[in-house]
C-alpha positions in Angstrom: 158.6 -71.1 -11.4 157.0 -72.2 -8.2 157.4 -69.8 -5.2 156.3 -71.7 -2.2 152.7 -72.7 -3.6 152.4 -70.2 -6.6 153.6 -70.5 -10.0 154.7 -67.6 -12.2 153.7 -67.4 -15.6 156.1 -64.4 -16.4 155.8 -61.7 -19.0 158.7 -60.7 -21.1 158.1 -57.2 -21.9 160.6 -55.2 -24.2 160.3 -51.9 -25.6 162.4 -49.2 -27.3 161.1 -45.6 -28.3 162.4 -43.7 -31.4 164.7 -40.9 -28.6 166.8 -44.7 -27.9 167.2 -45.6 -31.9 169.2 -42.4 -31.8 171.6 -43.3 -29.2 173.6 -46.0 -30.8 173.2 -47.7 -27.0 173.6 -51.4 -27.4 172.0 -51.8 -24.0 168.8 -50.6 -24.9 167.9 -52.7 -27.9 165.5 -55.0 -28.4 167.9 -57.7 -28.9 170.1 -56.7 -25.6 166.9 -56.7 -23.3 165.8 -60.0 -24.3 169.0 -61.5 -23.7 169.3 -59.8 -20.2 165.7 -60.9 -19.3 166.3 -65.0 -20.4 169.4 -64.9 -18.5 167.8 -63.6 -15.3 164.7 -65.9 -15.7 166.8 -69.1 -16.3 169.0 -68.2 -13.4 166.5 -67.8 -11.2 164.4 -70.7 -12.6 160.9 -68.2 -13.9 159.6 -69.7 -16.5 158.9 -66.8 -19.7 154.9 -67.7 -21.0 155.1 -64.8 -23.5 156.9 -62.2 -25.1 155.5 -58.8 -25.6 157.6 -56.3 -27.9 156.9 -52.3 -28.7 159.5 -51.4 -31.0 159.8 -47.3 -31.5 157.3 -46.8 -28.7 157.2 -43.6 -26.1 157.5 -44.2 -22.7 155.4 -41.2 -21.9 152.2 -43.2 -22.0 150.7 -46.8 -22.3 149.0 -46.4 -25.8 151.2 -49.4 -27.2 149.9 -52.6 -28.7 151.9 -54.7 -27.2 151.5 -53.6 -23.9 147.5 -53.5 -24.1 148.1 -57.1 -25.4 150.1 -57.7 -22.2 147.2 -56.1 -20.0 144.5 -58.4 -21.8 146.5 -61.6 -20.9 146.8 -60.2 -17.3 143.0 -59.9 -17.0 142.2 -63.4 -18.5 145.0 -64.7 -15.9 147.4 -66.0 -18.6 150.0 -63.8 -17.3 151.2 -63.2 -13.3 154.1 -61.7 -13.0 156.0 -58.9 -15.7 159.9 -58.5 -16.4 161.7 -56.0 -17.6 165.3 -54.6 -18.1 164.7 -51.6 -16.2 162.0 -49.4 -14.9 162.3 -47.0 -18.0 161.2 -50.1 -20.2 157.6 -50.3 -18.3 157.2 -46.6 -18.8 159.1 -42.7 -18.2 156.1 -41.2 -16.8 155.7 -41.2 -13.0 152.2 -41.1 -12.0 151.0 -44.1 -14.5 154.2 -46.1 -14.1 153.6 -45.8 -10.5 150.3 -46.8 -10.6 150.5 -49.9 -13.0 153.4 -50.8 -10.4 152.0 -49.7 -7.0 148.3 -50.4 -8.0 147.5 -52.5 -10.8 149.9 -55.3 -11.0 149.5 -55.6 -7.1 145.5 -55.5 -6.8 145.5 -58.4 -9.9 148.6 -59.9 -7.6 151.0 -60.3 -10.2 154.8 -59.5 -9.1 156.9 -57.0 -11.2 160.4 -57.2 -11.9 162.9 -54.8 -12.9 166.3 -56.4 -13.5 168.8 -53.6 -13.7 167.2 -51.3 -11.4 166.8 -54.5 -8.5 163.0 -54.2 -8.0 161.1 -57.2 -7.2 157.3 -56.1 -5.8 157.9 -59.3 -3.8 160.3 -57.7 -1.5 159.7 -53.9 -2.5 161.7 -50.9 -2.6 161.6 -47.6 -0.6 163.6 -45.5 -3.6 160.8 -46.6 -6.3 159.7 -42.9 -6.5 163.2 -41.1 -7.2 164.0 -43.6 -9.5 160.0 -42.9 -11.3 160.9 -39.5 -11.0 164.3 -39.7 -12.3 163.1 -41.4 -15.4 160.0 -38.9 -15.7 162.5 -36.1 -15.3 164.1 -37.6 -18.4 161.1 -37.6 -20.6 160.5 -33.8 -19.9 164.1 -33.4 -21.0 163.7 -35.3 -24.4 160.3 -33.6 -25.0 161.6 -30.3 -24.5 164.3 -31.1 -27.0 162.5 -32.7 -29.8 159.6 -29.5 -29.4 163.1 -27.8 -30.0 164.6 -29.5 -32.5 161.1 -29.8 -34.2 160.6 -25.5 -34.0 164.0 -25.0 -35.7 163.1 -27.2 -38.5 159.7 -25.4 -38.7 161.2 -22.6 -39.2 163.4 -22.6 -41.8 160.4 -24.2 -43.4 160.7 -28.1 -43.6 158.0 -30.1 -43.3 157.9 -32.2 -40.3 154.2 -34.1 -40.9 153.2 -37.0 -41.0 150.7 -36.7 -44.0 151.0 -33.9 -46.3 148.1 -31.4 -46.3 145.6 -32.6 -49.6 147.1 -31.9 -53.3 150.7 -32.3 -51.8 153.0 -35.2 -51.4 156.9 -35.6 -49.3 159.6 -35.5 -51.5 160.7 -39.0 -52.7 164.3 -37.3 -52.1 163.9 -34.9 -49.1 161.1 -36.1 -46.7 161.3 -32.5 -45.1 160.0 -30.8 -49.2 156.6 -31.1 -50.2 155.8 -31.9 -54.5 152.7 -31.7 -56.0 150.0 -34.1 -55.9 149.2 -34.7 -60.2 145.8 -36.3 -59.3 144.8 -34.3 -55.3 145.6 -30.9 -56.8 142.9 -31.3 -59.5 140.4 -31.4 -56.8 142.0 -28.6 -54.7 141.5 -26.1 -58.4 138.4 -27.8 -58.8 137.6 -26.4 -54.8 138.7 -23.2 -55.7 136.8 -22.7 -59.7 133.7 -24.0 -57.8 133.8 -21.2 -55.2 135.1 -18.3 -57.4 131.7 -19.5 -59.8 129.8 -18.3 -56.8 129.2 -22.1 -55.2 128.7 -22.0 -51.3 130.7 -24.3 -49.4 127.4 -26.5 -48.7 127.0 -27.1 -52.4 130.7 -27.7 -53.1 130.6 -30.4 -50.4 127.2 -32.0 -52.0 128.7 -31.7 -55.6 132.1 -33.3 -54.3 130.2 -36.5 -52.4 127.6 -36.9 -55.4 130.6 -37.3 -57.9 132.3 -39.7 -55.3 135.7 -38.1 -54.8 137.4 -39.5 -51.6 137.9 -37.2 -49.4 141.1 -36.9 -48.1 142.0 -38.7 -45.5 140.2 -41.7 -47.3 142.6 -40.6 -50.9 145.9 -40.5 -48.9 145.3 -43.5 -47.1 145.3 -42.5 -43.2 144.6 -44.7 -40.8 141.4 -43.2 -39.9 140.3 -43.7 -43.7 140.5 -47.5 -43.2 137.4 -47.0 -41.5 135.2 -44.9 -43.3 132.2 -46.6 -45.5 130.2 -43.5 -46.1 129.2 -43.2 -49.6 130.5 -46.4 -50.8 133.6 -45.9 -48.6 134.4 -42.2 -50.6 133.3 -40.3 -47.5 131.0 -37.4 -47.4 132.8 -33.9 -47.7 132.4 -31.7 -44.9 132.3 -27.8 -44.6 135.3 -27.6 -42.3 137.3 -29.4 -44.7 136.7 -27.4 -48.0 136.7 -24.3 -45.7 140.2 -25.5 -44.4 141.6 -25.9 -48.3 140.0 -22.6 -49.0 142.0 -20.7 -46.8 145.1 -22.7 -46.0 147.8 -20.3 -47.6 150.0 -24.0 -48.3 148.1 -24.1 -51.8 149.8 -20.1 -52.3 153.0 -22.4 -51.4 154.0 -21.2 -47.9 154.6 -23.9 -45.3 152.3 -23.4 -42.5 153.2 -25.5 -39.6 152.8 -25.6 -35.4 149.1 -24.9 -36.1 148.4 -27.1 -32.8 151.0 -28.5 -29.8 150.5 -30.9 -26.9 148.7 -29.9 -23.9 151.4 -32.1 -21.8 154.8 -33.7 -22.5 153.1 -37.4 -21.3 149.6 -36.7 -23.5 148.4 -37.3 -27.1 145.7 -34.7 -26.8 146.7 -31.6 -28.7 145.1 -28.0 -28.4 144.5 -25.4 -31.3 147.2 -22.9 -31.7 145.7 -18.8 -32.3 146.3 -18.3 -36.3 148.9 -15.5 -35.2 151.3 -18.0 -33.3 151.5 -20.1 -36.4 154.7 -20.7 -38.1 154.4 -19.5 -41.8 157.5 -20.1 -44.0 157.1 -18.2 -47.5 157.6 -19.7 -50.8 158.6 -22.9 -49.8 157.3 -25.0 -52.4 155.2 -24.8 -55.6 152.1 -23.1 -55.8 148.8 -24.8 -56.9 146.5 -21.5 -56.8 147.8 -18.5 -57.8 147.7 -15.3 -55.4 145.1 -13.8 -57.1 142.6 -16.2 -57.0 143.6 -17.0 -52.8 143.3 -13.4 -52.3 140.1 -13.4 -54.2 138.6 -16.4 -52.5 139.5 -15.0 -48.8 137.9 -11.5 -49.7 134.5 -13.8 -50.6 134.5 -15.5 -47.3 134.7 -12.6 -45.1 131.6 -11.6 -47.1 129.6 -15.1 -46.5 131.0 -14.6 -42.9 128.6 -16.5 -40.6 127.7 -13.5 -38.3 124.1 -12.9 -39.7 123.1 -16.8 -38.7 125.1 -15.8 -35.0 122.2 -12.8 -34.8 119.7 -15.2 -35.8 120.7 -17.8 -33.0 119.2 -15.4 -30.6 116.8 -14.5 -32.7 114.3 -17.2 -32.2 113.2 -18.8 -29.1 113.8 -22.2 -29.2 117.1 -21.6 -30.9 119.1 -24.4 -29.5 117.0 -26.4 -27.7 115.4 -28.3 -30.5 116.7 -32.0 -31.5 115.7 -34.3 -34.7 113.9 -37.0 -33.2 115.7 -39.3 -36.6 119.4 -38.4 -36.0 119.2 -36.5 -33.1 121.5 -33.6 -34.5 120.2 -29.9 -33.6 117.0 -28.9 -35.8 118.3 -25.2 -37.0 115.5 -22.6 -38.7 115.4 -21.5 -42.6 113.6 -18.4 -43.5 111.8 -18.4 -46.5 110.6 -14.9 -48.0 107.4 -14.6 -49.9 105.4 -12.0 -51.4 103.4 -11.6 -48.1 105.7 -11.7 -45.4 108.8 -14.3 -44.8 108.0 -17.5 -43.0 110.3 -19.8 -41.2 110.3 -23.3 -41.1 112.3 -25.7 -39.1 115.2 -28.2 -41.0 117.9 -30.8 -39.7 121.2 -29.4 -39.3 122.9 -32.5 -40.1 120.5 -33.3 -43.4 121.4 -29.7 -44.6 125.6 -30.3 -44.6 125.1 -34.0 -45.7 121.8 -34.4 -47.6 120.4 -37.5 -48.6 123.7 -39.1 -47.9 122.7 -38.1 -44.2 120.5 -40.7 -44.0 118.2 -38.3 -42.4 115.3 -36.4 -43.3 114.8 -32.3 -44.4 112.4 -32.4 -40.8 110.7 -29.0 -42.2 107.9 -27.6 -39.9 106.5 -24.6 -39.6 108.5 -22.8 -36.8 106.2 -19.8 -35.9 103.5 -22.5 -35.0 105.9 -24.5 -33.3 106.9 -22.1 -31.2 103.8 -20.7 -30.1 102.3 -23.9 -29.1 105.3 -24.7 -26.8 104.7 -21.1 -24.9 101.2 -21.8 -25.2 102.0 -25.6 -23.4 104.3 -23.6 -20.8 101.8 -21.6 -19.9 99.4 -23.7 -19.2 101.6 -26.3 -17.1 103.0 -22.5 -15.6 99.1 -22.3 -14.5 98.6 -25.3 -12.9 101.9 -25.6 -11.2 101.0 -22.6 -9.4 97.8 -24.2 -8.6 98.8 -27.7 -7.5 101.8 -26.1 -5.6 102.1 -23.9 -2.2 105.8 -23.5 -1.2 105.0 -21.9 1.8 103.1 -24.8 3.0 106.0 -27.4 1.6 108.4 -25.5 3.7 106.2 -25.4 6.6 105.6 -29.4 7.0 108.7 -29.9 6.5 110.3 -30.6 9.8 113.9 -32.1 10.4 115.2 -33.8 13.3 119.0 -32.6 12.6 120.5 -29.6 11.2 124.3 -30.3 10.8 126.5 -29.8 7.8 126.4 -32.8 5.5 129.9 -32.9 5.0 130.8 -33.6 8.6 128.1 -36.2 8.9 129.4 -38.1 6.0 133.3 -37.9 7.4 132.1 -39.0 10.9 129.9 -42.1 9.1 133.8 -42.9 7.5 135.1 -42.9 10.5 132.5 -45.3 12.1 133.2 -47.7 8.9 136.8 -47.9 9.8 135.8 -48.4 13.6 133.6 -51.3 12.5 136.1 -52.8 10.5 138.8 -52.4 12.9 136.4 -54.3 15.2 136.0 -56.9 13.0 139.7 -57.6 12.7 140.7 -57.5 16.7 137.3 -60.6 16.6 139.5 -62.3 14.1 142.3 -62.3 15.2 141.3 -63.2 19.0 139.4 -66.3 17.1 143.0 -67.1 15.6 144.5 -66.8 18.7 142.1 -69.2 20.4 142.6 -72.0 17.6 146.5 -71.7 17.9 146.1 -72.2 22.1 147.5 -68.1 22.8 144.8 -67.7 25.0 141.6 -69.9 26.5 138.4 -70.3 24.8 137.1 -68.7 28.1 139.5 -65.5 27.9 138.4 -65.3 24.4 135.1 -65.1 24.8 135.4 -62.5 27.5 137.5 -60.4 25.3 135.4 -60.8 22.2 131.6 -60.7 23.6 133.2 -57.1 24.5 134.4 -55.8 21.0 131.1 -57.7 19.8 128.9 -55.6 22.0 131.0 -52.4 20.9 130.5 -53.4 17.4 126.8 -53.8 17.5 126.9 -49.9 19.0 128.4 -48.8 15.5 125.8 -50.4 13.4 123.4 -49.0 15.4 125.1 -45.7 15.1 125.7 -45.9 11.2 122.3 -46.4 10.7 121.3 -43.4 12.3 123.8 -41.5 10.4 122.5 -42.7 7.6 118.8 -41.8 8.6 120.4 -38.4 8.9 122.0 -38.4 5.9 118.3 -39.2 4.2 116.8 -36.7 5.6 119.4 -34.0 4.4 118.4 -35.9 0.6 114.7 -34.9 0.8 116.2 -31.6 2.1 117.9 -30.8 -1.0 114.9 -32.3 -3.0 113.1 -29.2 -2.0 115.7 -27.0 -3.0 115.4 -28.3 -6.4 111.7 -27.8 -6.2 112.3 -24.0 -4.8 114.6 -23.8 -8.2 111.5 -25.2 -10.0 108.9 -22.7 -8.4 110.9 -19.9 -9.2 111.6 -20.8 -12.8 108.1 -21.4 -13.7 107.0 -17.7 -11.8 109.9 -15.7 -14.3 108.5 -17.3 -17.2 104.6 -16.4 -15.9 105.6 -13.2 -15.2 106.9 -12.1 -18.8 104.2 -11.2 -20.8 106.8 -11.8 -23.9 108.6 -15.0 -22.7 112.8 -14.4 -23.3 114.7 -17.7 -24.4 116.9 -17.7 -21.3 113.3 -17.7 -19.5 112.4 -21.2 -21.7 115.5 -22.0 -21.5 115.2 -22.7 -17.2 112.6 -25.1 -17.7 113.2 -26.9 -21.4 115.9 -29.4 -21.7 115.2 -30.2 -25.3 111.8 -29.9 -27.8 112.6 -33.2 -30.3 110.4 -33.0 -33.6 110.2 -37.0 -35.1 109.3 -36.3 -39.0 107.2 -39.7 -39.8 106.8 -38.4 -43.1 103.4 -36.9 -43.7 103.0 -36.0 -39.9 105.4 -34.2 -37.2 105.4 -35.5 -33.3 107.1 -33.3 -30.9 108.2 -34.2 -27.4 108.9 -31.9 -24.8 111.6 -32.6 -21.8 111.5 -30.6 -18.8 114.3 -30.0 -16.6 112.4 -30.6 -13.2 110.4 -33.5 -12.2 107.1 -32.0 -11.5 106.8 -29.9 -14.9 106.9 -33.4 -16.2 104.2 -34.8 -14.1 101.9 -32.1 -14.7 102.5 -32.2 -18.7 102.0 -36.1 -18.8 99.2 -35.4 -16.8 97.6 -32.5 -19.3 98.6 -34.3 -22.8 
């Protein structure tokens, strides 16, 4: 359609979430919302460049293909202006509705229209924010309902997944009854045999990749498995997985469910639920381990409980703050025990869980030398920090011309930006005025060489603001180098360094393992540490 001297290229957007496939509303189908939208756009002469449909999509957020589609045309200027039945069918929730409508569509100027509810962004509308917060209002409702609906079914112990947990499939005739899984459950006994035999979760994981069973989301098919070409596309087995099978009392055949919820009725993002909230349903299905053995197996993990590697976290120094220079996981420390005396060594976390398949190297090195070169390094940067540096002298040449609060300088510098634009304007539109004959060329430039003198005063006075304003940066430059000096003198003062101490002046130690030889790199947290060191190596 042409509008004066633009022409629309209109967007047909349709959508209808799962909540409206339950209302037996004619209205609201696909079907009735095309029809309403062509009938509007040939009355009114817009011509429809593309149709957009999300079928059984939410309108609690914009994660929908069809829509992103829509956005992508938008941005390569195939698309200026968007139709829809109503508001709801843009989107339920108010602050992101609001913004595509109030922001977005009006900063890439393309015109919105909403055909029931009589907006055109053309002419506007000063009840657009009850009728957002009408629909968002609505959306709270039906997400308060479905968690409802969803809790009552949890628990009387139906199964309201998506994907059955691994060794379990829906029942062809009941989707809310889980069967077993003939080939899945193998490998869940398998799990289980290999950890009663005395197998550590590390090993069952290696053994489990090395014989190429898919793990599960790549065996049941998930989305997420589409992706994965680890291992030949079988995936590599991870701890928390085998862990999760190990303890999950579904395989004793109780239903476990609400295990995690939504943070927010209008987000995906979902938070972990505490083990004693979760909704357990006994007897709910059949069995694939027997009580015994579960009861067994969980007795087992409390014993290889983690809580002696926790102690050794703390344990060494550099705990933490060591990187692989290959992969650039976190480098954790083995301890060896020998006839003499044990001796630790270095290895990549990430090569440990995965192995070869890691792609990474073991990265062993000796860990008692590592760490005492690095205090020995410390030390001697510690040395000639204190040597290079006076404070007392820093602080004493430094002078400043101004001493006011940064904050108000910056909101008075604001404030002279929007007096220098509003100068700008009142030029223009005097100029305008004197093209159109409103006033003489000599009353304009009366009126103008004023404002122009005025403006010329609030660049000069910016720029002194922002002198100011520079000066306050080199101020807090020497607060950083106060946090610096008083870093280096805790370390210097412990004659056993802690790791907290280390830990104020190291921001990483990463070991590169090029085979028969071992580089380390050290990065500081402050500036002059790393002069000094570059300076020293």
């Amino acid at each position: 359609m042409l509008m004066g001297n633009k022409i629309y290229n209109c967007a047909e957007y349709l959508r209808l979430s799962k909540e409206d496939l339950g209302k037996n509303d004619e209205s609201s189908s696909i079907q009735s919302q095309r029809l309403i939208i062509e009938a509007f756009a040939k009355h009114n002469n817009l011509k429809i460049a593309c149709e957009y449909v999300d079928d059984g999509y939410s309108g609690g957020n914009f994660d929908r293909p069809a829509f992103t589609r829509m956005i992508e045309d938008i941005e390569s200027g195939k698309i200026n202006c968007v139709i829809t039945k109503d508001l709801s069918r843009l989107g339920r929730e108010i602050y992101k509705t609001g913004n595509y409508i109030e922001e977005y569509f009006l900063e890439h100027d393309v015109r919105y229209i909403a055909i029931n509810d009589s907006y055109d962004s053309n002419i506007g509308d000063s009840m657009l924010g009850i009728r957002l917060g009408v629909n968002d209002l609505y959306l709270r409702d039906i997400s308060k309902k479905v968690r409802s609906s969803f809790r009552v079914k949890q628990e009387k112990g139906e199964y309201i997944g998506s994907f059955p947990c691994y060794g379990y499939v829906k029942d062809p005739e009941d989707k809310h009854k889980l069967i077993i899984d003939p080939e899945a459950s193998k490998i869940v006994k398998y799990i289980y045999q290999l950890f009663l035999e005395g197998l550590g979760v590390t090993r069952i994981c290696r053994k489990l990749t090395d014989e190429k069973i898919p793990i599960p989301i790549v065996y049941k098919k998930e989305p997420r498995g589409l992706a994965v070409t680890e291992n030949d596309g079988y995936g590599i087995w991870k701890n928390s997985t085998v862990r999760n099978i190990l303890k999950s009392q579904m395989y004793i055949g109780n239903m476990v469910q609400h295990t995690h919820e939504k943070i927010s009725y209008n987000q995906k993002k979902l938070k972990h639920i505490k083990e004693n909230d979760f909704i357990i349903v006994e007897n709910t299905h059949e069995a694939i381990i027997s009580k015994e053995d579960f009861e067994k197996v969980q007795e087992m993990l409390k014993q290889k409980s983690h809580t002696p590697k926790e102690r050794n976290f703390d344990r060494y120094l550099l705990s933490g703050m060591m990187f692989c220079g290959k992969c650039g996981h976190t480098l954790g420390v083995s301890e060896r025990k020998t006839k003499s005396k044990p001796s630790q060594y270095t290895h990549c976390n990430h090569y440990l869980r995965k192995g070869v398949q890691s792609g990474c190297t073991p990265n062993r090195l000796n860990y008692h030398l590592l760490e005492k070169d690095i205090i020995n390094f410390l030390n001697e940067i510690g040395e000639e920090f204190i040597k290079h540096y006076d404070i007392r002298n820093l602080v004493e040449d430094s002078v400043y011309v101004y001493n006011r609060d940064i904050e108000e300088m910056q909101k008075e510098l604001n404030q002279i930006d929007n007096n220098i634009q509003k100068k700008i304007n009142v030029i223009s539109n005097l100029y305008n005025d004197k093209l159109e004959g409103v006033i003489s060329d000599l009353v304009y430039k009366s009126l103008s060489g004023n404002h122009e003198k005025e403006l010329e005063q609030l660049k000069i006075k910016k720029q002194e603001i922002e002198n100011k304003l520079k000066i306050f940066s080199d101020k807090s430059k020497e607060k950083e180098f106060t946090k610096c000096r008083e870093a280096v003198e805790k370390f210097m003062k412990l004659k056993t360094p802690s790791r907290s101490t280390i830990k104020n002046l190291i921001s990483r130690i990463v070991v590169y393992d090029n085979g028969e030889s071992k580089e380390v790199k050290v990065f500081f947290k402050f500036k002059e540490l790393t002069n000094i060191a570059s300076k020293l190596i």
